[in-house]
SESE-307297 format. One record per residue: residue number from 1; residue in three letters; x, y, z of N, C-alpha, C in turn. Coordinates in nm, 3 decimals. Example, Ala and Ser with C-alpha at 12.3 -4.5 7.8 and 13.67 -1.06 7.14 Angstrom:
   lumvo   tornu      n_c1      n_c2      n_c3     ca_c1     ca_c2     ca_c3      c_c1      c_c2      c_c3
       1     ALA     1.319    -0.569     0.780     1.230    -0.450     0.780     1.320    -0.330     0.780
       2     SER     1.285    -0.225     0.708     1.367    -0.106     0.714     1.290     0.003     0.787
REM end
This chain:
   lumvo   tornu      n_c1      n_c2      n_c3     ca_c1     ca_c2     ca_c3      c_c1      c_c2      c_c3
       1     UNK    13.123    11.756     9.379    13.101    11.629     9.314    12.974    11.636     9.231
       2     UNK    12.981    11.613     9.110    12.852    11.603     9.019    12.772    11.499     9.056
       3     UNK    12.682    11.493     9.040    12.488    11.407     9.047    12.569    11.315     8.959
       4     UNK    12.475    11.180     9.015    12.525    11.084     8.876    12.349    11.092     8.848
       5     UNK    12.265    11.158     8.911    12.139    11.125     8.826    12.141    11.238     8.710
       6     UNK    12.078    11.162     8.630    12.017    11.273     8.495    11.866    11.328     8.448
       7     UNK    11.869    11.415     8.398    11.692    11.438     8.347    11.679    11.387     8.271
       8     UNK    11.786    11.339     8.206    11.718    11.291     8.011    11.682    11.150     8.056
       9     UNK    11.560    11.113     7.962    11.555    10.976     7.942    11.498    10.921     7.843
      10     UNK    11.551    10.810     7.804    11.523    10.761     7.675    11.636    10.660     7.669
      11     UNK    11.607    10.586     7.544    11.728    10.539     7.462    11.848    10.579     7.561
      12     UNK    11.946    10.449     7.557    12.057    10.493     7.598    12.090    10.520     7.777
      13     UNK    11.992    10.532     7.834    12.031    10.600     7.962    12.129    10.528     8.070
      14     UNK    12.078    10.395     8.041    12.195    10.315     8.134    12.342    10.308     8.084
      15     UNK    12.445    10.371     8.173    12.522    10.413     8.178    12.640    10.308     8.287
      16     UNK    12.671    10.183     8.247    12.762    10.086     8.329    12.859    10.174     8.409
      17     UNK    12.916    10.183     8.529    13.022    10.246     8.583    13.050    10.122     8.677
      18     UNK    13.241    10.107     8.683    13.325    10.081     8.754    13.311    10.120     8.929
      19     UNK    13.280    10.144     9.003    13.328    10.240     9.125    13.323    10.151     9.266
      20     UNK    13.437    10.183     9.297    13.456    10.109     9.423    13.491     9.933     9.394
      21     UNK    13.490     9.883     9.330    13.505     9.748     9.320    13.321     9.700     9.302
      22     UNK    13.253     9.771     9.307    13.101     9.766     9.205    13.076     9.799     9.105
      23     UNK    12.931     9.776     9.052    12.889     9.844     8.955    12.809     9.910     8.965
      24     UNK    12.832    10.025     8.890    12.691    10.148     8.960    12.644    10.154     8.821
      25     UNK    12.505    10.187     8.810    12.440    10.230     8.697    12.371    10.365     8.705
      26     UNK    12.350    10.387     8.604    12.333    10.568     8.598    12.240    10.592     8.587
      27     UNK    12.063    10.638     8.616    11.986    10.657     8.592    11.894    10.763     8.596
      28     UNK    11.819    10.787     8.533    11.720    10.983     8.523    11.617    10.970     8.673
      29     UNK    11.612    11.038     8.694    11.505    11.123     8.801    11.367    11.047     8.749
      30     UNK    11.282    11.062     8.805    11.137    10.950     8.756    11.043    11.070     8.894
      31     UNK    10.924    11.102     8.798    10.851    11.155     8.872    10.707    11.112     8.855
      32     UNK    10.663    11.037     8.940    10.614    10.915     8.889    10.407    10.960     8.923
      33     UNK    10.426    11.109     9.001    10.306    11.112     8.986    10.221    11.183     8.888
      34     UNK    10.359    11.244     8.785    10.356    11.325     8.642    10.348    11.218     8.536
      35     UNK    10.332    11.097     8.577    10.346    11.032     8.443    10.246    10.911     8.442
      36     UNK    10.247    10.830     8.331    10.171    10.726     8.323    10.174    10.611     8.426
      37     UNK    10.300    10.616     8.453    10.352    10.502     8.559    10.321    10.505     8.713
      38     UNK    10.274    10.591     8.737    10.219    10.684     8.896    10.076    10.534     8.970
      39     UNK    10.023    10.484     8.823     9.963    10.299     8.903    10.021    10.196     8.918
      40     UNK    10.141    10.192     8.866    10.269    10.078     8.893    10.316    10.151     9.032
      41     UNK    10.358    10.289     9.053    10.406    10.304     9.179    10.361    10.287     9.309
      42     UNK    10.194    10.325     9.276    10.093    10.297     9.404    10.066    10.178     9.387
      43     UNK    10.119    10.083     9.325    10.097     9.938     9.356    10.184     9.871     9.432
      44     UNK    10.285     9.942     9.459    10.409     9.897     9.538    10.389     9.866     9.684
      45     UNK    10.389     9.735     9.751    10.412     9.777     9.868    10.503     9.687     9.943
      46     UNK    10.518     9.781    10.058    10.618     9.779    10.199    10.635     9.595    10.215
      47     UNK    10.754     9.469    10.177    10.770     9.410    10.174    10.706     9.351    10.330
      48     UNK    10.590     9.240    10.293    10.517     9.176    10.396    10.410     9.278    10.476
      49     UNK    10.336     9.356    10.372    10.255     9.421    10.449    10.163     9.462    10.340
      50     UNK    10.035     9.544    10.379     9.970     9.583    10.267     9.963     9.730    10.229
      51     UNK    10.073     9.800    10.305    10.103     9.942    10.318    10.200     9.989    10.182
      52     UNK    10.165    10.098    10.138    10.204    10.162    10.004    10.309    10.167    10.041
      53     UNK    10.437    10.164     9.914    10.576    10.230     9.977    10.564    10.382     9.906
      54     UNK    10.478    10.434     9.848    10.421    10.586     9.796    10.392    10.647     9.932
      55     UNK    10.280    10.557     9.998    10.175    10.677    10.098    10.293    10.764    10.166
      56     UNK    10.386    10.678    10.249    10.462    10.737    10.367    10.619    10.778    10.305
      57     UNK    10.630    10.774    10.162    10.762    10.838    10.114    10.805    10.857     9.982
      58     UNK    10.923    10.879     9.920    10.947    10.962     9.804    10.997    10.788     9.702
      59     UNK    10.949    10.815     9.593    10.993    10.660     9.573    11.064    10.745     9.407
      60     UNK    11.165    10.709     9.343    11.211    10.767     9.245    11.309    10.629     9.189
      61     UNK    11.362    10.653     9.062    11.480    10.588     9.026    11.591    10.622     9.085
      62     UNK    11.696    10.557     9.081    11.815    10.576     9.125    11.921    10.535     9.100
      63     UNK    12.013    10.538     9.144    12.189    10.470     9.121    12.175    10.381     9.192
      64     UNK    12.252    10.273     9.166    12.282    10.130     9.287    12.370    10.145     9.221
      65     UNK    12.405    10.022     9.298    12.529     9.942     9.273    12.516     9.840     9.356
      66     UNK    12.623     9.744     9.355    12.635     9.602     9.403    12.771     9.610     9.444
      67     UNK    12.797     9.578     9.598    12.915     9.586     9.638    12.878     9.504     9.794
      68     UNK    12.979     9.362     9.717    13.002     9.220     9.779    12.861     9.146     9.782
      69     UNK    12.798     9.103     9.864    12.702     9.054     9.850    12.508     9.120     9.907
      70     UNK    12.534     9.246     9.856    12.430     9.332     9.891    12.430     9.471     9.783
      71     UNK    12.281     9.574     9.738    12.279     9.664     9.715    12.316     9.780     9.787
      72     UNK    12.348     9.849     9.710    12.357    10.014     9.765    12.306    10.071     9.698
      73     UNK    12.184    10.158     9.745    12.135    10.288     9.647    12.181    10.454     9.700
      74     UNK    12.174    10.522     9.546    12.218    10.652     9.597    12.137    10.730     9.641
      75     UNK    12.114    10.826     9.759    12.013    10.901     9.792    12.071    11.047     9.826
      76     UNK    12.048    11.126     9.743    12.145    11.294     9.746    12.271    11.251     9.703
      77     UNK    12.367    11.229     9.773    12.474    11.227     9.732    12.566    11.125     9.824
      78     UNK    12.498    11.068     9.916    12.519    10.941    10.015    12.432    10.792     9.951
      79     UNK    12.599    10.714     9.963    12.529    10.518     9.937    12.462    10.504    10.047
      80     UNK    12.320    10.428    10.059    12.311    10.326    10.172    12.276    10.185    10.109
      81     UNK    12.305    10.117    10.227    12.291    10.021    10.215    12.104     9.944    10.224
      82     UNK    12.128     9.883    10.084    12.002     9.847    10.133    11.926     9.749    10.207
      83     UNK    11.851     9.731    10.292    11.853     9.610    10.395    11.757     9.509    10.282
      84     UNK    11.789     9.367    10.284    11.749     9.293    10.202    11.596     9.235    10.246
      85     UNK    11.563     9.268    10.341    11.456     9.231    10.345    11.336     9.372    10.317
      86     UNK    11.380     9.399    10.216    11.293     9.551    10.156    11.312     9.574    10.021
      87     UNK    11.376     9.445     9.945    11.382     9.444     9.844    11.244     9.367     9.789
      88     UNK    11.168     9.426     9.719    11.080     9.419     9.634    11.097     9.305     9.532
      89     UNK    11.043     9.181     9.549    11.041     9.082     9.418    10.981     9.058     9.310
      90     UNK    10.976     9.182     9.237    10.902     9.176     9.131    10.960     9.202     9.012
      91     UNK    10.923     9.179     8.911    10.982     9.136     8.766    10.904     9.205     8.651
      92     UNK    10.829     9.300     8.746    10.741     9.350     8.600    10.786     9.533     8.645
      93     UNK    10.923     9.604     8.648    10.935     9.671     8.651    10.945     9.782     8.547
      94     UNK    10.815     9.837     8.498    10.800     9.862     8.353    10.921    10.003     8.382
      95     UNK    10.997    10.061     8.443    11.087    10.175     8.446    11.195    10.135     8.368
      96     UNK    11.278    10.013     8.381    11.369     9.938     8.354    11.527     9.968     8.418
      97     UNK    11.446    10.074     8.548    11.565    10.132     8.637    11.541    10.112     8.768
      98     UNK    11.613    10.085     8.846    11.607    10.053     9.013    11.562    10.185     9.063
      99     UNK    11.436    10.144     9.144    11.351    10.242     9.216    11.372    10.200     9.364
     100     UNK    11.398    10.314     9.439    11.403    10.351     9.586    11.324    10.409     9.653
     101     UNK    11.241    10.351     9.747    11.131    10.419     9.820    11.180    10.501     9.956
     102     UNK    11.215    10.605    10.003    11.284    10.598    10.149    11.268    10.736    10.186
     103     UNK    11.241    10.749    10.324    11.214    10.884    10.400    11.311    10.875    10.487
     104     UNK    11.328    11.019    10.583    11.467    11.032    10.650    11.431    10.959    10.761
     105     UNK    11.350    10.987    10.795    11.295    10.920    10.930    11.306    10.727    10.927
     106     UNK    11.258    10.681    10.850    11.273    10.554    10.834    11.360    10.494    10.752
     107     UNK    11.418    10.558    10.674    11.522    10.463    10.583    11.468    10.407    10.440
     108     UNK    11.557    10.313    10.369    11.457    10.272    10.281    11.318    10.189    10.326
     109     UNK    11.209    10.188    10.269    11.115    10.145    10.262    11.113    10.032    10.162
     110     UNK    11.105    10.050    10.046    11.125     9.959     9.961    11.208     9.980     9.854
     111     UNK    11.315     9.885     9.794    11.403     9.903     9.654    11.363     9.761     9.528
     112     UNK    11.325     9.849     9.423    11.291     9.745     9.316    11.397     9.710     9.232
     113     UNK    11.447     9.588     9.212    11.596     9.637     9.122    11.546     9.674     8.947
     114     UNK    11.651     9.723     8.906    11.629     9.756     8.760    11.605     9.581     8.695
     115     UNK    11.552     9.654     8.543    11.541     9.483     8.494    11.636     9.447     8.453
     116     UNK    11.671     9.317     8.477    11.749     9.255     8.392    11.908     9.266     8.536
     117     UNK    11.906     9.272     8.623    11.990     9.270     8.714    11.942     9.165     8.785
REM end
């Protein structure tokens, strides 16, 4: 089964998909401590706490989707579900792609949705 993530980014990257009776969107890899955006990421934190969702895990863009009344993000090549009380309410997501914070040990940590979702 092919990656639905990509390296390219720019122009264009969101990619609407059909699947499952959702919608998944397609989005590039984000390496966020190579780039300008690495103080938007360490500003993130662990919904109701003052703990980084960086310090204790891998936080990147990703695939979701929406299927019934909850997210799913992609992580390797497995959906989970994301628990709603770890969704991140913020509106100034300068990526303009849904970011997933999550280690194996704990699960997601925090999910930001893309903008405009």
């Amino acid at each position: 089964m092919r990656s639905l993530l990509r390296d390219d980014v720019g122009a264009g990257d969101e990619d609407p998909l059909l699947r499952g009776g959702g919608v998944v969107r397609r989005y590039s890899r984000c390496r966020p401590a190579a780039t300008a955006l690495a103080p938007w990421f360490r500003s993130l934190l662990q919904p109701g706490t003052s703990i980084s969702c960086c310090s204790i895990s891998d936080c990147r863009a990703t695939d979701y989707r929406v299927e019934g009344d909850h997210y799913e993000a992609l992580i390797g090549e497995k959906w989970f579900v994301v628990p709603p009380d770890k969704i991140l309410q913020r509106t100034d997501n300068p990526t303009g792609r849904a970011v997933v914070c999550w280690t194996p040990q704990r699960g997601i940590v925090c999910f930001v949705r893309a903008t405009g979702s």
